[in-house]
Jmol script that loads the backbone (N, CA, C; Angstrom):
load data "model"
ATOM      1  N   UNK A   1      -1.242 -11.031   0.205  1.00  0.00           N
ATOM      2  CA  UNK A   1      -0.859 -12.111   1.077  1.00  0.00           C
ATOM      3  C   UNK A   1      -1.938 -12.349   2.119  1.00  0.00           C
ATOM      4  N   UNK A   2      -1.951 -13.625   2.254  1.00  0.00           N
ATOM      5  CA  UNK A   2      -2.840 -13.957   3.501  1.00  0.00           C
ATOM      6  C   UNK A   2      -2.242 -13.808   4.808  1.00  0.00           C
ATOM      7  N   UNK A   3      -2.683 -13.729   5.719  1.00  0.00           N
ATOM      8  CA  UNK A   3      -2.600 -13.717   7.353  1.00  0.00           C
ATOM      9  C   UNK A   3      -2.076 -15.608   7.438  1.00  0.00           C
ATOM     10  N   UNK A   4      -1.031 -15.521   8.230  1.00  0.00           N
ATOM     11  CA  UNK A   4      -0.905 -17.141   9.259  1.00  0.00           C
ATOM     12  C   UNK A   4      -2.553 -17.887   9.133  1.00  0.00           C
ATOM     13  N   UNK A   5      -3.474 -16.987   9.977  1.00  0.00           N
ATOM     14  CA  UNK A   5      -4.597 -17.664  10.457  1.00  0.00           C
ATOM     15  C   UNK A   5      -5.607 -17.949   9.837  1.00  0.00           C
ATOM     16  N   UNK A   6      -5.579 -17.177   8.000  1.00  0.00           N
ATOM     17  CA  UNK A   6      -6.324 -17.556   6.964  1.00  0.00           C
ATOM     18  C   UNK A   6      -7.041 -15.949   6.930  1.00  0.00           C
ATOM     19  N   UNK A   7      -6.438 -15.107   7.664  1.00  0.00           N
ATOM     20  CA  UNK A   7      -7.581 -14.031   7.413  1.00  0.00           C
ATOM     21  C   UNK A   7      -7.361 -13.279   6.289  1.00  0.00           C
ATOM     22  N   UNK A   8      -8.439 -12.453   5.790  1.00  0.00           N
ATOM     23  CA  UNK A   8      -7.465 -11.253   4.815  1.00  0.00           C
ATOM     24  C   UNK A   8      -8.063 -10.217   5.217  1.00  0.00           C
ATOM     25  N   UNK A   9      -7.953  -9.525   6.672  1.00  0.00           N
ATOM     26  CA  UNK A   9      -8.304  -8.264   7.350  1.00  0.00           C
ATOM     27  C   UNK A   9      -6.652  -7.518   6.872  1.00  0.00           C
ATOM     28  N   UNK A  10      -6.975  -5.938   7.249  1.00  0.00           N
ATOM     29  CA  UNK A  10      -6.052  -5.016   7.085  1.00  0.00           C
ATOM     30  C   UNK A  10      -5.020  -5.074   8.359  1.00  0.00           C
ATOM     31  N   UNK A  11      -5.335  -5.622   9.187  1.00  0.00           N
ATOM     32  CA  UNK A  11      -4.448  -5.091  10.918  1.00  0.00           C
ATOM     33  C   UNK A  11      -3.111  -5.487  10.085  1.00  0.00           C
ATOM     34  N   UNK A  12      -2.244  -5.593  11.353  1.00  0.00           N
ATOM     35  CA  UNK A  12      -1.023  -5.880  11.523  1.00  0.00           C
ATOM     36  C   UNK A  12      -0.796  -7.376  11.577  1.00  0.00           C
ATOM     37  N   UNK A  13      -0.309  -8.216  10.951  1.00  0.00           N
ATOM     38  CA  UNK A  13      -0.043  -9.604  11.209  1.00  0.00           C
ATOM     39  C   UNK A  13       1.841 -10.159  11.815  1.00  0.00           C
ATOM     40  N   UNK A  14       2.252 -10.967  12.307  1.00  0.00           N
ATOM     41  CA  UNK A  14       3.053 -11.003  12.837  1.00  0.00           C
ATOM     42  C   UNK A  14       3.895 -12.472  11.880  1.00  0.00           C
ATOM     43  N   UNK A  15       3.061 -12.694  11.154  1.00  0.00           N
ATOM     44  CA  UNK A  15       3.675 -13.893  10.554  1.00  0.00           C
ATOM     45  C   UNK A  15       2.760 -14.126   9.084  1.00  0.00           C
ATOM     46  N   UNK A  16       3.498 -14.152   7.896  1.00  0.00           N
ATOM     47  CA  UNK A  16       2.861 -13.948   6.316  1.00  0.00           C
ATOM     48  C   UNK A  16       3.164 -15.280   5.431  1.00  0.00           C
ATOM     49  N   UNK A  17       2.162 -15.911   5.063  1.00  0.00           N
ATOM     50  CA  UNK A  17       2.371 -16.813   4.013  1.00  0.00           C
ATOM     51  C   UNK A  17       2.197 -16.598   2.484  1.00  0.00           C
ATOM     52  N   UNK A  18       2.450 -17.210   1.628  1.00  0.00           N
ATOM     53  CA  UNK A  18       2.923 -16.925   0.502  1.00  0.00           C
ATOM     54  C   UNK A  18       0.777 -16.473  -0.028  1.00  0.00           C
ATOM     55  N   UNK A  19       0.662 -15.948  -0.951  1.00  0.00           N
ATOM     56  CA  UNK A  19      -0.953 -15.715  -1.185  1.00  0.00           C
ATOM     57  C   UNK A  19      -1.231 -17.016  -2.554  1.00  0.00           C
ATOM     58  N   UNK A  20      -2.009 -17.991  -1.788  1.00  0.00           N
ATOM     59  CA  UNK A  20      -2.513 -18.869  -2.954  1.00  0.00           C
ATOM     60  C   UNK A  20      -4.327 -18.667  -3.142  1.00  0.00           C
ATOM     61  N   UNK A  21      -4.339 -18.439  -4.387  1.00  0.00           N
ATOM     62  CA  UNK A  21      -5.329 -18.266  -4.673  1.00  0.00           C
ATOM     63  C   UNK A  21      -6.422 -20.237  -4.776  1.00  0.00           C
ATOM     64  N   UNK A  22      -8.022 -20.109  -4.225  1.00  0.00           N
ATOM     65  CA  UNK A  22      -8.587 -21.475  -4.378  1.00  0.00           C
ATOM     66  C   UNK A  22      -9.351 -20.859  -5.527  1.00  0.00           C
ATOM     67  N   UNK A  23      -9.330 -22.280  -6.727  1.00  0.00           N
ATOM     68  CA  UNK A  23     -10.024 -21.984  -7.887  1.00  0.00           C
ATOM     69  C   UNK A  23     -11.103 -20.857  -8.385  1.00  0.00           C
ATOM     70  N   UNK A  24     -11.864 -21.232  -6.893  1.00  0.00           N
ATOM     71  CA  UNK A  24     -13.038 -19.926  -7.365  1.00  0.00           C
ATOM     72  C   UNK A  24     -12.455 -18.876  -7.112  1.00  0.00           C
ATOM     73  N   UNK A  25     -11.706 -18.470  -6.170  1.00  0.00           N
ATOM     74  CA  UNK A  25     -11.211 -17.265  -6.086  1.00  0.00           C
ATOM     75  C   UNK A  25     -10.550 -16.653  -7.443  1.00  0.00           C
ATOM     76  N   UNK A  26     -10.355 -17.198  -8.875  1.00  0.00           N
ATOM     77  CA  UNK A  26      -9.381 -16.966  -9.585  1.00  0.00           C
ATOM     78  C   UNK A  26     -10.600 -15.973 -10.270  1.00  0.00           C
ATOM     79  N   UNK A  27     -10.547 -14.627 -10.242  1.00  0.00           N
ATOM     80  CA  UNK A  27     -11.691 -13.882 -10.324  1.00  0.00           C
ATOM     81  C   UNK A  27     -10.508 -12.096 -10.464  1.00  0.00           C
ATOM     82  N   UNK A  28     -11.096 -11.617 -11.169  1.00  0.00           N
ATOM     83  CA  UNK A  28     -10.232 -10.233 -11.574  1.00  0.00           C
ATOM     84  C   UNK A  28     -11.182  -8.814 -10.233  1.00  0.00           C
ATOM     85  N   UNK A  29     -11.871  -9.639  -9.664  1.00  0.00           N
ATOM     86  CA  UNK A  29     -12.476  -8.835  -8.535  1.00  0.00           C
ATOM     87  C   UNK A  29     -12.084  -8.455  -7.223  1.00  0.00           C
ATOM     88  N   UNK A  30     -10.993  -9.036  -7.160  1.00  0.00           N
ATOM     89  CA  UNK A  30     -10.053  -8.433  -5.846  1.00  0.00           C
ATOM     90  C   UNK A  30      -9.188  -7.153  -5.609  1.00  0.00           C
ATOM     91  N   UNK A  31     -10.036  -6.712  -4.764  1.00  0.00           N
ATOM     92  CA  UNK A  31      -9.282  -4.793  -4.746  1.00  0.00           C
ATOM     93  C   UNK A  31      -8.806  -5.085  -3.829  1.00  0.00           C
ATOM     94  N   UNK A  32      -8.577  -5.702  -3.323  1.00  0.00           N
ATOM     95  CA  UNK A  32      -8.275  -5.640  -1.766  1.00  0.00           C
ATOM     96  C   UNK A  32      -6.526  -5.704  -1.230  1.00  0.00           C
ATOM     97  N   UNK A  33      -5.750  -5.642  -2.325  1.00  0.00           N
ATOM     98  CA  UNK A  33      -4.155  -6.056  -2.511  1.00  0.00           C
ATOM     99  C   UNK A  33      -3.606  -5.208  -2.213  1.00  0.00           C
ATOM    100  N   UNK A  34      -2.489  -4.591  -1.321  1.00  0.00           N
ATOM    101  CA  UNK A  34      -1.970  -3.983  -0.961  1.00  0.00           C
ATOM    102  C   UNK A  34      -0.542  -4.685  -0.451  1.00  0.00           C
ATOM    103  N   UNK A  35       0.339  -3.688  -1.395  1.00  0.00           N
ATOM    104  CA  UNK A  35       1.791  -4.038  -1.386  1.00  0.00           C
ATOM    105  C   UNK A  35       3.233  -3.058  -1.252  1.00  0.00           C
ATOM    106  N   UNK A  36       4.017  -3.360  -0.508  1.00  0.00           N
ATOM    107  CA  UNK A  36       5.235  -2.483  -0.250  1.00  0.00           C
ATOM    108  C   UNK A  36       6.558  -2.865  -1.585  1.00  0.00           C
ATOM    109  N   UNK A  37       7.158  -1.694  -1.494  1.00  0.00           N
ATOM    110  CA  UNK A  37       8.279  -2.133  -2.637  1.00  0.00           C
ATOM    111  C   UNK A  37       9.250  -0.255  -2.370  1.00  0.00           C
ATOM    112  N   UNK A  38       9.890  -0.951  -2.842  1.00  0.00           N
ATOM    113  CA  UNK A  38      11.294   0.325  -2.928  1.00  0.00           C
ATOM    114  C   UNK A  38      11.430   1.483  -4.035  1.00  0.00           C
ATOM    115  N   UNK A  39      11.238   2.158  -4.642  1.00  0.00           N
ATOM    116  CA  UNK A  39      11.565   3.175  -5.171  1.00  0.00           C
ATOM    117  C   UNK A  39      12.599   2.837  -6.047  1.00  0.00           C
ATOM    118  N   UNK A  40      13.260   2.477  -7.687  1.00  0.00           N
ATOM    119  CA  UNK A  40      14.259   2.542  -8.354  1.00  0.00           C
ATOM    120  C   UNK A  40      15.138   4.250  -7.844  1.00  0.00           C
ATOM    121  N   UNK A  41      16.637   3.928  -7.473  1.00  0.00           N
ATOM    122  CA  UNK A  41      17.572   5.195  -7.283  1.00  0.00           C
ATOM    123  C   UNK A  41      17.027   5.552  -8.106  1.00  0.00           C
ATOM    124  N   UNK A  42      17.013   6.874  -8.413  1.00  0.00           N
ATOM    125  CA  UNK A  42      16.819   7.852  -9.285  1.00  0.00           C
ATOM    126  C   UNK A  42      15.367   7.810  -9.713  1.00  0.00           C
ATOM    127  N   UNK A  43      14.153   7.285  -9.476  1.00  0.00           N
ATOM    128  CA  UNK A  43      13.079   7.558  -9.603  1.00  0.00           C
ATOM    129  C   UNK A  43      12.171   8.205  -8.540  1.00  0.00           C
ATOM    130  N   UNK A  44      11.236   9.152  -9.244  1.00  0.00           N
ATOM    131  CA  UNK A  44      10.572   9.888  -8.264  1.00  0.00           C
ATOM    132  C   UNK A  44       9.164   9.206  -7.936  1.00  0.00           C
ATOM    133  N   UNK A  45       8.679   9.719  -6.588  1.00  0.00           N
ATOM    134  CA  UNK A  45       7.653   9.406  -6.263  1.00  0.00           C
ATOM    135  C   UNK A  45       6.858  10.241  -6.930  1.00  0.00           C
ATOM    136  N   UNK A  46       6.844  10.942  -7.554  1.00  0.00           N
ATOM    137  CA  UNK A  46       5.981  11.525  -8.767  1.00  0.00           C
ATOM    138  C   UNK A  46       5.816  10.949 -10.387  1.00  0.00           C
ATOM    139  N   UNK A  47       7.468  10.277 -10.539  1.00  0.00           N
ATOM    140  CA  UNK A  47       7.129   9.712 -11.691  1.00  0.00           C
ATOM    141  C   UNK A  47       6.122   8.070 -11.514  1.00  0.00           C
ATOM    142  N   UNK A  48       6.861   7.843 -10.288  1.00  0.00           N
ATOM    143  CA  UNK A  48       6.516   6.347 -10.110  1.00  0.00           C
ATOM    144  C   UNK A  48       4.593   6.242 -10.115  1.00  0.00           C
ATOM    145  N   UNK A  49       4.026   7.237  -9.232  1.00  0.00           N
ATOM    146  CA  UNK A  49       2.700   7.609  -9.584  1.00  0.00           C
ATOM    147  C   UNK A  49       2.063   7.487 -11.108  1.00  0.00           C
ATOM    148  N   UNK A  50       2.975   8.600 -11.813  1.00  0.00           N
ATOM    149  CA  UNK A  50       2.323   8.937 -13.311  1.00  0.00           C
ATOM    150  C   UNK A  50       2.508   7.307 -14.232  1.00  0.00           C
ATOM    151  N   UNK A  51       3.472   6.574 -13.815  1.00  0.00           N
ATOM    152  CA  UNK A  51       3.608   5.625 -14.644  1.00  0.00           C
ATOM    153  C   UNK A  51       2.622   4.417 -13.993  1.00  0.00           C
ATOM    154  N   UNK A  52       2.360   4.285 -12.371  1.00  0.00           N
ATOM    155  CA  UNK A  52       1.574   3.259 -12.306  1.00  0.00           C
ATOM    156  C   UNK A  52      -0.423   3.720 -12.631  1.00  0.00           C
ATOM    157  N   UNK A  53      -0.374   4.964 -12.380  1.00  0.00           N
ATOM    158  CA  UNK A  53      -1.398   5.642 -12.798  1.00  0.00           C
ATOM    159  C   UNK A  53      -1.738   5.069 -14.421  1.00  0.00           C
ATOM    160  N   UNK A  54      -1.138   5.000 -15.247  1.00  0.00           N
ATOM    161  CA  UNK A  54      -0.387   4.504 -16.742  1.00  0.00           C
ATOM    162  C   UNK A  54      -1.366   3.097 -16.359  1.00  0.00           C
ATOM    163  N   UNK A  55      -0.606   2.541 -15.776  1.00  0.00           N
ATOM    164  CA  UNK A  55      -0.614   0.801 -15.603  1.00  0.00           C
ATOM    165  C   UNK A  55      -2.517   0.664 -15.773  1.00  0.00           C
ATOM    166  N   UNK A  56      -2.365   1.557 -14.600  1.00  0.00           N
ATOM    167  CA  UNK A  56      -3.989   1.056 -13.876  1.00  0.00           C
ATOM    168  C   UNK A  56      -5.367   1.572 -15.044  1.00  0.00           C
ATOM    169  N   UNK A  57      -4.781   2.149 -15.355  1.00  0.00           N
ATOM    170  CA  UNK A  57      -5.765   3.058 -16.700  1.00  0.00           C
ATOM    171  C   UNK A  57      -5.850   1.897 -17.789  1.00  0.00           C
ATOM    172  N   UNK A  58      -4.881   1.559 -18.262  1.00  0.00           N
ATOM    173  CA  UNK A  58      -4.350   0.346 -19.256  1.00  0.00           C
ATOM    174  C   UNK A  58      -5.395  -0.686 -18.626  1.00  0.00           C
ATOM    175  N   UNK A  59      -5.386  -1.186 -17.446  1.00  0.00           N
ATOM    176  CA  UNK A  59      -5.618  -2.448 -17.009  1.00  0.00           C
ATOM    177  C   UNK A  59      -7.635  -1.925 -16.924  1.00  0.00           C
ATOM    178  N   UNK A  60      -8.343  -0.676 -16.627  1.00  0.00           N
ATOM    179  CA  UNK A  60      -9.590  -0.552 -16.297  1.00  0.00           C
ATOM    180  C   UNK A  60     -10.262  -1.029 -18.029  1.00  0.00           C
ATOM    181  N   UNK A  61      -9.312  -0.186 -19.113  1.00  0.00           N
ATOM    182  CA  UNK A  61      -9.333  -0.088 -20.396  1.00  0.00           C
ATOM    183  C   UNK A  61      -9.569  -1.468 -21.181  1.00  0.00           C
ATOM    184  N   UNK A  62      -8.509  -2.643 -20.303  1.00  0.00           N
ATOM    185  CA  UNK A  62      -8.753  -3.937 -21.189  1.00  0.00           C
ATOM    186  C   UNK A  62      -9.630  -4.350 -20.098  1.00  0.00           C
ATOM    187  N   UNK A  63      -9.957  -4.397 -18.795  1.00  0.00           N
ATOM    188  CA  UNK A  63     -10.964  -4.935 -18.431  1.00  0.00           C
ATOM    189  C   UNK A  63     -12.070  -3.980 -17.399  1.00  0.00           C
ATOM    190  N   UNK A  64     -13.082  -3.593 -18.136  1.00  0.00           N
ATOM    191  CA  UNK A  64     -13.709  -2.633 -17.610  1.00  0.00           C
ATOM    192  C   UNK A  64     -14.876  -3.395 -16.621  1.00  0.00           C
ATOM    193  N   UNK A  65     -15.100  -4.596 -16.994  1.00  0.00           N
ATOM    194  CA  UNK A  65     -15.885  -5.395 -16.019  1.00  0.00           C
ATOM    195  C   UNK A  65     -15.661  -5.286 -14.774  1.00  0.00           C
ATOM    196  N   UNK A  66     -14.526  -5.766 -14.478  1.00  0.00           N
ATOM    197  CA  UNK A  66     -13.899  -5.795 -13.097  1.00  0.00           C
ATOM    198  C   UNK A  66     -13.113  -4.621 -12.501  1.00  0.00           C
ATOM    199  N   UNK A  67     -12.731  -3.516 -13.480  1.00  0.00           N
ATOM    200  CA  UNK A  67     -12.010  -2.551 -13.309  1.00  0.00           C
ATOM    201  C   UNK A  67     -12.096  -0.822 -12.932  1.00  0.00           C
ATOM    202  N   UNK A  68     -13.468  -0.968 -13.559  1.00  0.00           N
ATOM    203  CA  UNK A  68     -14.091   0.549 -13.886  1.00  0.00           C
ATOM    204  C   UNK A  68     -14.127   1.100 -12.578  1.00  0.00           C
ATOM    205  N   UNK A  69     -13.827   2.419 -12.621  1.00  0.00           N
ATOM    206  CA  UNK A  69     -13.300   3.333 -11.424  1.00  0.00           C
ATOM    207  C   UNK A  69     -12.438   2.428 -10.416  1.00  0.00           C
ATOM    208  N   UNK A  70     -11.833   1.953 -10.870  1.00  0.00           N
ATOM    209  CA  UNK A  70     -10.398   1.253 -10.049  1.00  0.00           C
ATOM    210  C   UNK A  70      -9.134   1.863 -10.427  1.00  0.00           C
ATOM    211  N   UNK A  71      -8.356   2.101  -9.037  1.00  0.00           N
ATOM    212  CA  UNK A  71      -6.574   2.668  -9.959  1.00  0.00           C
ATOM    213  C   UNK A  71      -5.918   2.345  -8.936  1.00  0.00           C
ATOM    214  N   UNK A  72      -5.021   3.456  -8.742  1.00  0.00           N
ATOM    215  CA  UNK A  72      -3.563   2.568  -7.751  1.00  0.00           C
ATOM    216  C   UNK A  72      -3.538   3.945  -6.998  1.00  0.00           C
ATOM    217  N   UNK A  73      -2.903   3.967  -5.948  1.00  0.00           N
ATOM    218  CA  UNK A  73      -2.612   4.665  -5.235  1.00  0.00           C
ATOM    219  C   UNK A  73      -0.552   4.623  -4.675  1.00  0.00           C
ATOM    220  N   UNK A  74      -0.037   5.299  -4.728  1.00  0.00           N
ATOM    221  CA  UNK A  74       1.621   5.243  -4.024  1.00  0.00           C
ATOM    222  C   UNK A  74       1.296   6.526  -3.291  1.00  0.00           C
ATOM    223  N   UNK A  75       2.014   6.174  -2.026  1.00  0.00           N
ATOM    224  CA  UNK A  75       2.577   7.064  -1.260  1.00  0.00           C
ATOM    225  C   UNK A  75       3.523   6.563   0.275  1.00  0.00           C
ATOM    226  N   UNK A  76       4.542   7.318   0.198  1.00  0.00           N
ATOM    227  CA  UNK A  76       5.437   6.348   1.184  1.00  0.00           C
ATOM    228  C   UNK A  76       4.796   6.252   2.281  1.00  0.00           C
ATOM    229  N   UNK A  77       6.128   5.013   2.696  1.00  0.00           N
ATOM    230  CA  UNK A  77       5.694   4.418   3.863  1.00  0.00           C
ATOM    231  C   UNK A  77       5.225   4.948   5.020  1.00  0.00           C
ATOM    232  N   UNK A  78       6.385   5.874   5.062  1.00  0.00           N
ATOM    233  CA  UNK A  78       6.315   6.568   6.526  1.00  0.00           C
ATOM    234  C   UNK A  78       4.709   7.754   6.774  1.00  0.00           C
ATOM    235  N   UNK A  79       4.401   7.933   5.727  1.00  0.00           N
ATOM    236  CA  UNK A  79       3.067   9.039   5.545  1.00  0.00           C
ATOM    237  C   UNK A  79       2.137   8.020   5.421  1.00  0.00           C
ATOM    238  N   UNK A  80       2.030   6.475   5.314  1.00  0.00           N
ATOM    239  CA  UNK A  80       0.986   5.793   5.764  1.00  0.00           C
ATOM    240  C   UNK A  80       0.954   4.845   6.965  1.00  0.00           C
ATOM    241  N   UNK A  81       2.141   4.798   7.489  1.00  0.00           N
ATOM    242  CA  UNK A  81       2.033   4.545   9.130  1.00  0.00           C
ATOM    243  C   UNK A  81       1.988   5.384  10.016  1.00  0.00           C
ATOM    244  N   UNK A  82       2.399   6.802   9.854  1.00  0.00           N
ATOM    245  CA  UNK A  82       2.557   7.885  10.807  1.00  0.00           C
ATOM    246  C   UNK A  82       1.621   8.594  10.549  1.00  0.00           C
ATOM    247  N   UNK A  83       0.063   9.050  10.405  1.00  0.00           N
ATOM    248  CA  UNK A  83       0.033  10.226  10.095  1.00  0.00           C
ATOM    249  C   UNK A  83       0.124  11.662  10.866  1.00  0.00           C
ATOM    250  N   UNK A  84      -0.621  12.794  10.208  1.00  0.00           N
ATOM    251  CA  UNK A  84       0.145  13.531  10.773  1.00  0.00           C
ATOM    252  C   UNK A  84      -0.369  14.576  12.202  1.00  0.00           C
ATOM    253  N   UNK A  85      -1.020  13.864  13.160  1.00  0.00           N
ATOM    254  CA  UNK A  85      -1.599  13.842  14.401  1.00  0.00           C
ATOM    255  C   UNK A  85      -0.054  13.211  15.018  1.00  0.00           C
ATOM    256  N   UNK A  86      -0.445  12.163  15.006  1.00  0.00           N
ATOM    257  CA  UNK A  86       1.096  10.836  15.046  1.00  0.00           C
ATOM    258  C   UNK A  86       2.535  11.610  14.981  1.00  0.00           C
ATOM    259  N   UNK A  87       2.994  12.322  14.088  1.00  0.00           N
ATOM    260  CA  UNK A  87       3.739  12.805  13.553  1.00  0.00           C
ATOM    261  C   UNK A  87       3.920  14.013  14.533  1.00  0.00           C
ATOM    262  N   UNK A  88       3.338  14.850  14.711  1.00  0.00           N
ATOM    263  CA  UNK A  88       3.094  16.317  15.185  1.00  0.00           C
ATOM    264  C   UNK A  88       3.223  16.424  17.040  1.00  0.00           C
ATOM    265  N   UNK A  89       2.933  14.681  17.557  1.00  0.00           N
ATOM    266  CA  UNK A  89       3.068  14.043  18.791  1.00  0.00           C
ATOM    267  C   UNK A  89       4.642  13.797  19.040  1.00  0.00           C
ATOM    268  N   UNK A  90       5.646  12.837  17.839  1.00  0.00           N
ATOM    269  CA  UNK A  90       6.702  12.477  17.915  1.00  0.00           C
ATOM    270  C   UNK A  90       7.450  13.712  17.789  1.00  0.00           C
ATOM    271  N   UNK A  91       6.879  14.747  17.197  1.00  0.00           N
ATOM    272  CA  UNK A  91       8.415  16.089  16.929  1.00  0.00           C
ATOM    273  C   UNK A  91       8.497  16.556  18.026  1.00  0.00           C
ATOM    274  N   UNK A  92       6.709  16.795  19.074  1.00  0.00           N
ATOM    275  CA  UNK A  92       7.122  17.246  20.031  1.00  0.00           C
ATOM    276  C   UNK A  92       8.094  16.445  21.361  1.00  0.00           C
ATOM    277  N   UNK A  93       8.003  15.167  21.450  1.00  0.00           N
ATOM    278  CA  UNK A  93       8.549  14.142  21.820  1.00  0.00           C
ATOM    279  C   UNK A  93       9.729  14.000  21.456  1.00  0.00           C
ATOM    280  N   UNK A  94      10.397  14.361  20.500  1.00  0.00           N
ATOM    281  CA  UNK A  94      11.408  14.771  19.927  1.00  0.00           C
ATOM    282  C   UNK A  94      12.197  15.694  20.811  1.00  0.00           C
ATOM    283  N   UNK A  95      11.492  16.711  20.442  1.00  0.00           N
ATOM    284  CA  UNK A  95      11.978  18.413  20.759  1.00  0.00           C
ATOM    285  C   UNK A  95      12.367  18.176  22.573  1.00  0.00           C
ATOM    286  N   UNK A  96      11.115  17.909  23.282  1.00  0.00           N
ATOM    287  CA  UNK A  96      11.469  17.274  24.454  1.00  0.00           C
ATOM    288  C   UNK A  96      12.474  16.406  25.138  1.00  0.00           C
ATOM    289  N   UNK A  97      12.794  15.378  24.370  1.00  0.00           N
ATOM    290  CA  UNK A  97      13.709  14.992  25.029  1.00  0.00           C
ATOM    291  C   UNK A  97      15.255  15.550  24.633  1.00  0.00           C
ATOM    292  N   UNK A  98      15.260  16.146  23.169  1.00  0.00           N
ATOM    293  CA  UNK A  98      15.811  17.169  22.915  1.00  0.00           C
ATOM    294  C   UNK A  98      16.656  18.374  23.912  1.00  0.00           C
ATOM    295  N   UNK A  99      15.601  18.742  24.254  1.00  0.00           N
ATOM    296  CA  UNK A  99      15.522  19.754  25.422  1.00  0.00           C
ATOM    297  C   UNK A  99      16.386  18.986  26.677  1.00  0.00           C
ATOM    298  N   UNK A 100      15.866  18.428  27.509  1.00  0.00           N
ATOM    299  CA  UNK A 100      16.222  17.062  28.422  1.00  0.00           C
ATOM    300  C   UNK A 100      17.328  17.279  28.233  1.00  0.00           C
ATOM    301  N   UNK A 101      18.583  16.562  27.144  1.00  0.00           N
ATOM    302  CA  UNK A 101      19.409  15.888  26.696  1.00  0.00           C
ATOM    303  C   UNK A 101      20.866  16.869  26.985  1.00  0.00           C
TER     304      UNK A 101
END
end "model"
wireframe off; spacefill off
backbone 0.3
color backbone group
């Protein structure tokens, strides 16, 4: 998806439009996609790996032009907004007001 303002930086955007691709852009050279989605109940974040791992292998295989040493990466949400500096700050922040309470 693009940014409101036309950008396609990584930050935080506050408002998302739908992603239209302009003609030249229609090109198998874009790594740059990054997307959220839910977990099927009963599937693991281990299987969900091995099977998109699957995908991305498939996809370098039929197109190695655009693909070669390209794959996918999953890992939840919360371990890629928090890490674990971030994380190790909030338990104690936690524990603290914890304490407090």
């Amino acid at each position: 998806m693009l940014a409101a303002n036309g950008s396609r930086d990584r930050g935080w955007q506050d408002v998302w439009t739908p992603l239209a691709f302009k003609p030249q852009d229609m090109t198998r050279n874009f790594h740059w996609m990054m997307s959220w989605a839910r977990l099927k109940p009963g599937v693991s974040l281990e299987q969900a790996r091995a099977q998109m791992k699957s995908i991305a292998a498939r996809i370098e295989h039929d197109y190695p032009d655009s693909n070669k040493r390209w794959s996918v990466t999953i890992d939840r949400f919360a371990d890629r907004v928090v890490d674990d500096s971030l994380r190790r700050s909030l338990l104690v922040l936690l524990a603290a007001v914890g304490t407090i309470c």
